[in-house]
TORKELUM-256924 format. One record per residue (C-alpha): x, y, z; residue in three letters. Coordinates in steps of 0.5 Angstrom, whole numbers, plus 500, padded with zeros to 3 digits. Layout:
N
XYZala;...
***
This chain:
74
500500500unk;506504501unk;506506494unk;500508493unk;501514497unk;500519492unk;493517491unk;491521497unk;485526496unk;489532500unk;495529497unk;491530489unk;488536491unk;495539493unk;498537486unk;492540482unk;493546486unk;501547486unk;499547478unk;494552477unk;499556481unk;504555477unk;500556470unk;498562472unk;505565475unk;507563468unk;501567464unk;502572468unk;510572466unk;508571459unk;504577459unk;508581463unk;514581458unk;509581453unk;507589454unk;515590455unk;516588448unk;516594444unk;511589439unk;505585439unk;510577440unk;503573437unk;503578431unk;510577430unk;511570431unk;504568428unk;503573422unk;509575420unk;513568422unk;519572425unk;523565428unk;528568430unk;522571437unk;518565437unk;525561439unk;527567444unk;520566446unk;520559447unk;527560452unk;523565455unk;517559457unk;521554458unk;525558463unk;519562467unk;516554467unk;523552470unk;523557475unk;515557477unk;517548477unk;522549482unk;519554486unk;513550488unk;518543488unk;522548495unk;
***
C-alpha cells in the first residue's frame, strides 16, 4: 500500500492546486514580457512568421516554466 500514497485525496487536490498556481504564474509571466516587448510576440510570430522571436519566446517559457516548477518542488 506504500506505493499508492500519492492516491490520497488531499495529496491530489495539493498537486492540481500547485498546477493551477504554476500555469497562472506563467501566463501572467507571459503577458507581462509581452507588454514589455515593443511589439505584439503573437502577431510576430503568427502573422509574420518571425522564427528567430518564436524561438526566443519559446526559451523564455521553457525557462518561466522551470523557474514556477522549481518554486513549487522547494
Amino acid at each position: 500500500m506504500d506505493g499508492l500514497e500519492w492516491l490520497k485525496p488531499g495529496i491530489v487536490l495539493g498537486s492540481i492546486l500547485y498546477a493551477v498556481v504554476g500555469v497562472l504564474v506563467f501566463w501572467i509571466s507571459f503577458v507581462i514580457i509581452d507588454k514589455l516587448t515593443p511589439y505584439k510576440l503573437w502577431e510576430q510570430i503568427v502573422e509574420e512568421k518571425n522564427l528567430a522571436l518564436a524561438i526566443v519566446v519559446a526559451a523564455m517559457c521553457i525557462s518561466i516554466g522551470m523557474i514556477v516548477s522549481a518554486a513549487i518542488h522547494g
